[in-house]
DOBAPA-350216 format. One record per residue (C-alpha): residue number from 1; x, y, z. Coordinates in steps of 0.2 Angstrom, whole numbers, always signed. Layout:
N
R  num     c1     c2     c3
R  NUM      X      Y      Z
...
END
This chain:
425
R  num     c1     c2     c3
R    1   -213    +83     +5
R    2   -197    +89     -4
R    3   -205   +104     -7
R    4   -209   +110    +10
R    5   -191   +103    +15
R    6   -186   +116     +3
R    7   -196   +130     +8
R    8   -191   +124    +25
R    9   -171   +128    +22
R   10   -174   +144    +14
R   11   -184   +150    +29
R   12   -170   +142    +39
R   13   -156   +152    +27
R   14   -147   +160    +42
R   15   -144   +146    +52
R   16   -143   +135    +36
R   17   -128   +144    +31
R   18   -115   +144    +42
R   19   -117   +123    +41
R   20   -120   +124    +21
R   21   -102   +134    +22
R   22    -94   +121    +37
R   23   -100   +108    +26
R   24    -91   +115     +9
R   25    -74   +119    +17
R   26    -73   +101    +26
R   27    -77    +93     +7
R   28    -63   +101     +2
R   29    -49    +97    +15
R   30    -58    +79    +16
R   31    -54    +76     -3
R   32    -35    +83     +0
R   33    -35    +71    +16
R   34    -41    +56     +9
R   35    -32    +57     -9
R   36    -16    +51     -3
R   37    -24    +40     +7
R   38    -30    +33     -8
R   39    -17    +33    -17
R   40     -6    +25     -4
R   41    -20    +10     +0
R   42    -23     +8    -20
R   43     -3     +4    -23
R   44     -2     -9     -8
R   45    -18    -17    -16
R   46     -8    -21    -30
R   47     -4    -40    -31
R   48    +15    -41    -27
R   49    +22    -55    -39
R   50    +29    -65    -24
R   51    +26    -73     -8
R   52    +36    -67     +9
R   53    +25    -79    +20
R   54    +36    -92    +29
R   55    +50    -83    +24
R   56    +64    -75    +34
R   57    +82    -66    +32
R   58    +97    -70    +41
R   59   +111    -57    +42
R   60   +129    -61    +48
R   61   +143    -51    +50
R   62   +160    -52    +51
R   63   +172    -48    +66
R   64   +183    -31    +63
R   65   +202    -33    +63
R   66   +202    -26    +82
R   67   +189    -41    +89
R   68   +198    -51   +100
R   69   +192    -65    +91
R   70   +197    -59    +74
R   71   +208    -72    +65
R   72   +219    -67    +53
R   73   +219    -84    +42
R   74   +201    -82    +42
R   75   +201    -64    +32
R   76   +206    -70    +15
R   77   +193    -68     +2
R   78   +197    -86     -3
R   79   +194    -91    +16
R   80   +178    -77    +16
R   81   +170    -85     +2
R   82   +170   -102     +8
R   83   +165   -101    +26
R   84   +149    -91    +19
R   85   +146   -105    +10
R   86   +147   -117    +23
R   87   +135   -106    +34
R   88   +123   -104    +16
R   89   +124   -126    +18
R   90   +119   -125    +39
R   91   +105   -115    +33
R   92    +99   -127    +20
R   93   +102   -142    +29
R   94    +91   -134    +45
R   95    +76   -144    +49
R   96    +60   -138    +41
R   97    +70   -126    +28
R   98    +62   -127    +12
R   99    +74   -116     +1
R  100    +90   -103     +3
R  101   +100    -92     -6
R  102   +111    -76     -4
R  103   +103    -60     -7
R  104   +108    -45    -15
R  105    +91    -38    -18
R  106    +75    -44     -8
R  107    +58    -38     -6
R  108    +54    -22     +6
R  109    +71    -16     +5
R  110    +73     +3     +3
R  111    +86     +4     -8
R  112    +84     +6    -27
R  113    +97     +1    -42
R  114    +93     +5    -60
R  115    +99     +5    -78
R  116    +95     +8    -94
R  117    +93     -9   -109
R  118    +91     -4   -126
R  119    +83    -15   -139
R  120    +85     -8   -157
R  121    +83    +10   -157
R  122    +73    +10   -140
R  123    +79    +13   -123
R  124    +72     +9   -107
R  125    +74    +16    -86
R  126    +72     -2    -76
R  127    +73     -6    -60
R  128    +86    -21    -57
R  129    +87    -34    -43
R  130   +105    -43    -39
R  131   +103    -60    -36
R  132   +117    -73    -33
R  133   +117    -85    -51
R  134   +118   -102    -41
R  135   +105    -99    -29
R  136    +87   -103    -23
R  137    +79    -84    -28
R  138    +64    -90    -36
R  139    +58   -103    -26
R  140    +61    -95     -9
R  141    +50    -79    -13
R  142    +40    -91    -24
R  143    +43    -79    -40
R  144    +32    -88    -54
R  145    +34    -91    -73
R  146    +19    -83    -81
R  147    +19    -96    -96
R  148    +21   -111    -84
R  149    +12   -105    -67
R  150    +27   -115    -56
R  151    +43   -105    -50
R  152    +50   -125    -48
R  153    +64   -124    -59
R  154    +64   -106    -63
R  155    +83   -105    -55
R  156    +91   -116    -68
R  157    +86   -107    -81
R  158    +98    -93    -76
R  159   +113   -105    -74
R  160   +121   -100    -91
R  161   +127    -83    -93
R  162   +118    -70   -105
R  163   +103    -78    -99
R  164    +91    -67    -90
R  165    +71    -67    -81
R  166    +62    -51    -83
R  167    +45    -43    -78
R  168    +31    -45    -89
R  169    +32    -24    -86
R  170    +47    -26    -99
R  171    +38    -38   -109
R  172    +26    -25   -112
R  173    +35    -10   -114
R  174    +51    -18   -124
R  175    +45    -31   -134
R  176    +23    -23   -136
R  177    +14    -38   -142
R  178    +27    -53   -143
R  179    +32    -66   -130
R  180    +49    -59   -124
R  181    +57    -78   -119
R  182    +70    -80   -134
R  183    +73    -63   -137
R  184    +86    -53   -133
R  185    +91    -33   -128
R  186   +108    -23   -122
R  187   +112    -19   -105
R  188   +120     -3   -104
R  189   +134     -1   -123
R  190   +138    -21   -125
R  191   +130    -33   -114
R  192   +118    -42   -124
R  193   +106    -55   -113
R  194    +92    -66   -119
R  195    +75    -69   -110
R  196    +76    -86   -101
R  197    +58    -84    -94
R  198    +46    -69    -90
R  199    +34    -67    -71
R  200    +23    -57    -66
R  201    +26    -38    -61
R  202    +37    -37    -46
R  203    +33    -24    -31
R  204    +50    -20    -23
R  205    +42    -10    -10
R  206    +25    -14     -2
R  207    +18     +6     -4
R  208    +25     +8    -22
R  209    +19     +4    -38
R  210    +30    -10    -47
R  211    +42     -3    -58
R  212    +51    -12    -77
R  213    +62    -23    -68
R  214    +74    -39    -72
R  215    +85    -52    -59
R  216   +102    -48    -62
R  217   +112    -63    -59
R  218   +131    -62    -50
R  219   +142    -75    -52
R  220   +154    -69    -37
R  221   +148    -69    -20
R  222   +148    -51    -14
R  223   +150    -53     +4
R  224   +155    -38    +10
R  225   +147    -25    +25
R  226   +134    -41    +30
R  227   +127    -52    +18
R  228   +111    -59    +20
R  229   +103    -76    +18
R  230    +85    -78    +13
R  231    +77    -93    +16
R  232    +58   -104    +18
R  233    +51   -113    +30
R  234    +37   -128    +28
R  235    +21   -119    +25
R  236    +15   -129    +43
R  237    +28   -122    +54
R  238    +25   -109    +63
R  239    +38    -95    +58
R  240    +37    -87    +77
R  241    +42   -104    +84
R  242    +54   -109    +71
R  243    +64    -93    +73
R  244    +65    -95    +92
R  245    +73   -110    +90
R  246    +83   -107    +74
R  247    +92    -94    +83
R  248    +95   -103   +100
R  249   +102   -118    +90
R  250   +110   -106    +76
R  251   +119    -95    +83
R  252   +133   -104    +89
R  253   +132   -115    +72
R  254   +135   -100    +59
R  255   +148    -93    +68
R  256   +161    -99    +56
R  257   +178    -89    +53
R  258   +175    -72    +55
R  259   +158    -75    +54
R  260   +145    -72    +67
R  261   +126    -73    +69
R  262   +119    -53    +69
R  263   +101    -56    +66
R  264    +87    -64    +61
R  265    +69    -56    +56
R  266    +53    -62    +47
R  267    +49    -54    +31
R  268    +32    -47    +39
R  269    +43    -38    +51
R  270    +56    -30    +36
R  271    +39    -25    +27
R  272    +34    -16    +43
R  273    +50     -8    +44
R  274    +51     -3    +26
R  275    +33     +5    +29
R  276    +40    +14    +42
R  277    +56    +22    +35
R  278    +48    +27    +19
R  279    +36    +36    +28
R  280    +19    +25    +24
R  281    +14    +22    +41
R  282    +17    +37    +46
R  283     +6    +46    +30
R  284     -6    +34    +35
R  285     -9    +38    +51
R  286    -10    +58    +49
R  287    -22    +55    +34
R  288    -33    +44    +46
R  289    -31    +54    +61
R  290    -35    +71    +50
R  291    -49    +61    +44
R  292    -57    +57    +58
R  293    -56    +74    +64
R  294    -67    +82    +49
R  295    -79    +68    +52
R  296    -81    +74    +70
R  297    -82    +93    +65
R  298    -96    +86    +55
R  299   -104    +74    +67
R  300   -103    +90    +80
R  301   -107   +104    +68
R  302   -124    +95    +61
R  303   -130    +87    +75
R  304   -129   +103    +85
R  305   -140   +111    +71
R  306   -154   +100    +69
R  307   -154    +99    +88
R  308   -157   +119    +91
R  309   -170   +117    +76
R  310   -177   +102    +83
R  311   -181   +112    +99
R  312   -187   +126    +89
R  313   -200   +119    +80
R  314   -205   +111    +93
R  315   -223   +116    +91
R  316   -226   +114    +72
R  317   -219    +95    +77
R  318   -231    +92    +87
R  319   -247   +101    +77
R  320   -241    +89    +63
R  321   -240    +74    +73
R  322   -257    +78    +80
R  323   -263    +81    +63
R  324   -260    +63    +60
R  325   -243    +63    +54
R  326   -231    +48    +60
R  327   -216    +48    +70
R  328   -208    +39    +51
R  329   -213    +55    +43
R  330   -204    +66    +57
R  331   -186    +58    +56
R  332   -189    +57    +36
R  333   -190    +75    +35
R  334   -176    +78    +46
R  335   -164    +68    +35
R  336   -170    +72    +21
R  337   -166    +91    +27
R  338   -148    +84    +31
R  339   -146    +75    +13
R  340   -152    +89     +5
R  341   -141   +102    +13
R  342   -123    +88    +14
R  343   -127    +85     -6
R  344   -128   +104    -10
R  345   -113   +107     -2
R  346   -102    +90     -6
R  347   -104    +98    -26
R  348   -100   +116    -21
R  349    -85   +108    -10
R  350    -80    +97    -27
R  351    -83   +111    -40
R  352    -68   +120    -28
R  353    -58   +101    -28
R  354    -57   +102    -45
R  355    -51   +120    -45
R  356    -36   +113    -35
R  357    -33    +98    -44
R  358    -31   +106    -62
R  359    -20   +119    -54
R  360     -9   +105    -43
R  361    -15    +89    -49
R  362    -16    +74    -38
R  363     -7    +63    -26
R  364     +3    +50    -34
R  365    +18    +37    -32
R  366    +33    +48    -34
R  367    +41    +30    -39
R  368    +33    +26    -52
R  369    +27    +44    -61
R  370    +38    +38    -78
R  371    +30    +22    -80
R  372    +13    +28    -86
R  373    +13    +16   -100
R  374    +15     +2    -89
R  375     +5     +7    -76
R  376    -10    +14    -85
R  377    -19     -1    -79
R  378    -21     +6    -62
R  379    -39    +17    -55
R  380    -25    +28    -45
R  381    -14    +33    -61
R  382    -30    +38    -72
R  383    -35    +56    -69
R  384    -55    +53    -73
R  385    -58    +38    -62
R  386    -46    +44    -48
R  387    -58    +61    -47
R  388    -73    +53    -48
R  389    -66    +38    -34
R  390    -61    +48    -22
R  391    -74    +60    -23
R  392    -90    +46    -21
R  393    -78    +40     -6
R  394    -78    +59     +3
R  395    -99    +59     -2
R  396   -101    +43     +6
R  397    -91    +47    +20
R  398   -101    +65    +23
R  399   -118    +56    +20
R  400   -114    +44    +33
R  401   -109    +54    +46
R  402   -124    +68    +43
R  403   -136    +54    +44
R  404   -131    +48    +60
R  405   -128    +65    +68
R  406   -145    +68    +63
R  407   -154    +54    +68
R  408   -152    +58    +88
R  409   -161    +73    +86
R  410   -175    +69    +73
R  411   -179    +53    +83
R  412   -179    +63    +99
R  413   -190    +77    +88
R  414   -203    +62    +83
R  415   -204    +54   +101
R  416   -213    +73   +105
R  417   -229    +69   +112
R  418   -243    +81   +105
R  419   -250    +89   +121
R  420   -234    +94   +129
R  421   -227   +103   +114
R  422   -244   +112   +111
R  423   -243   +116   +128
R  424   -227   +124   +130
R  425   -231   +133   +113
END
């Protein structure tokens, strides 16, 4: 049978070849499409090292000198500092609030602050989080201890300054083959801190790769602009209710000083927002919607084709079904036609991919393009298995497509009754 499909195609060449060439071109704007797409689904897959469920941020500001209900005694930073703690202690003691703490730096958040540590004659680009010293950082975004598993505790450790909890990211790429707690590196010409305890890789941003990173401690509260509160909730409250009434009882509660409620969000929602303004969900949305339309060109262009040529053959349709051939055998044929000529030009397609992709190279995360060391664990960030990835996902998605844009026709060329076609032939 594969054969006479053959000898079939090349009878067909002219009308064959206009599809073969609609077929090649869409391989190769499909791969271009679906790379980034890839790339960008591959990085979100990436376990995140903490957990944002039941969790939500409170922001507060502060009344500017013009307010009518700016109060002068209120401004000091002595007076600042403590009426921020005051409304840090209304969080905590809120019903059904598991955990609180001032944040400096908190998941999904667009910004980015780095530095270089040194150990010995090494030197290294992290990423660093600010984190208040005496807070709740760990157990609020349930941040774990990979020797122990348990983030209970994980707090105290950083009580004593010079003590510091890294990524094992800096493990591995700062102290290769050791455990890191003990040990020690310089921040920037002087500052020398010791590991108090090492988790897992932490994903700052939900789209990106996770970076070298360690939790900077702060003594002093930095309160200005409008600090934030992170806190958690039970895990059987329903964070939707529990922020309805948190902020109908709340607001009138951490209004303290110059201090005034200004918002409340869940972290789903920041996530959502930090999508957004780095340009994710918008990526995401032209790749699917390009997407879709080369699936359609394809769906239109190869049903249309096997539809004329369903109708043209017609006659030998039906001699062969009178001959004893089954209606099986008729759709078979027809697929196999539609395999034959998708597979022939998916390689022709990817032979001019690869063109591209050793002149340009790939998509990637423009965050994390220094860290290949680290991140060489990742299908995305290796050259062979991306190729190959992306390339089986474009087949499957061609194949797909070309088989059911086929299968209308080729079961309405296999439902052609014998004498009718003979007839009109």
């Amino acid at each position: 049978m594969l054969r006479l499909i053959l000898k079939q195609l090349w009878a067909g060449k002219r009308s064959n070849g206009w599809m073969m060439g609609m077929l090649i071109l869409v391989t190769f704007f499909l791969w271009i499409v679906i790379d980034p797409l890839f790339v960008l689904l591959a990085n979100k897959a990436i376990p995140q090292g903490y957990d944002t469920d039941q969790t939500c941020l409170l922001t507060v500001s502060s009344y500017p000198s013009v307010h009518s209900r700016y109060k002068e005694e209120e401004s000091t930073d002595s007076a600042m500092h403590a009426n921020f703690l005051r409304i840090l202690d209304e969080v905590r003691r809120y019903r059904g609030v598991e955990a609180a703490t001032l944040v400096i730096g908190y998941p999904f958040s667009t910004g980015y602050n780095g530095c270089m540590i040194y150990k010995d004659t090494f030197s290294l680009q992290v990423q660093t989080m600010g984190m208040y010293r005496y807070g709740e950082y760990f157990q609020v975004f349930r941040i774990a201890d990979v020797n122990t598993g348990k983030w209970e505790g994980l707090d105290e450790k950083i009580h004593d300054p010079g003590q510091m909890v890294i990524t094992r990211g800096i493990e591995q790429l700062l102290f290769p083959g050791q455990n890191a707690v003990g040990q020690t590196f310089t921040l920037g010409t002087d500052q020398e801190y010791r590991v108090a305890a090492v988790v897992d890789d932490f994903k700052a941003r939900s789209v990106s790769q996770p970076n070298p990173l360690f939790f900077l401690p702060k003594d002093k509260l930095y309160l200005y602009g409008s600090p934030r509160i992170a806190f958690r909730i039970c895990d059987d409250l329903s964070v939707t209710r529990f922020m309805e009434e948190f902020q109908r009882e709340m607001r009138s509660r951490v209004s303290i000083g110059n201090y005034y409620f200004l918002r409340l969000e869940d972290f789903h929602s920041i996530r959502r927002k930090s999508e957004y303004l780095l340009g994710a969900t918008n990526t995401l949305r032209r790749q699917s919607g390009m997407t879709v339309f080369f699936l359609l060109s394809v769906f239109l262009g190869v049903s249309g084709t096997f539809w004329v040529r369903s109708t043209s053959r017609r006659g030998e349709i039906g001699l062969m079904i009178a001959l004893g051939s089954s209606h099986r055998n008729i759709r078979r044929s027809f697929l196999l036609e539609s395999w034959l000529l998708t597979t022939i030009a998916w390689i022709a397609g990817i032979l001019m991919v690869l063109q591209k992709v050793c002149f340009s190279g790939f998509a990637y995360d423009d965050k994390a393009v220094y860290l290949e060391s680290m991140n060489s664990m990742y299908i995305q960030n290796l050259p062979v298995p991306h190729f190959l990835v992306v390339s089986l996902i474009v087949y499957l998605l061609l194949i797909g497509i070309a088989f059911v844009a086929t299968w209308i026709p080729a079961r309405r060329a296999a439902a052609t009754e014998p004498s009718e076609a003979l007839r009109d032939e």
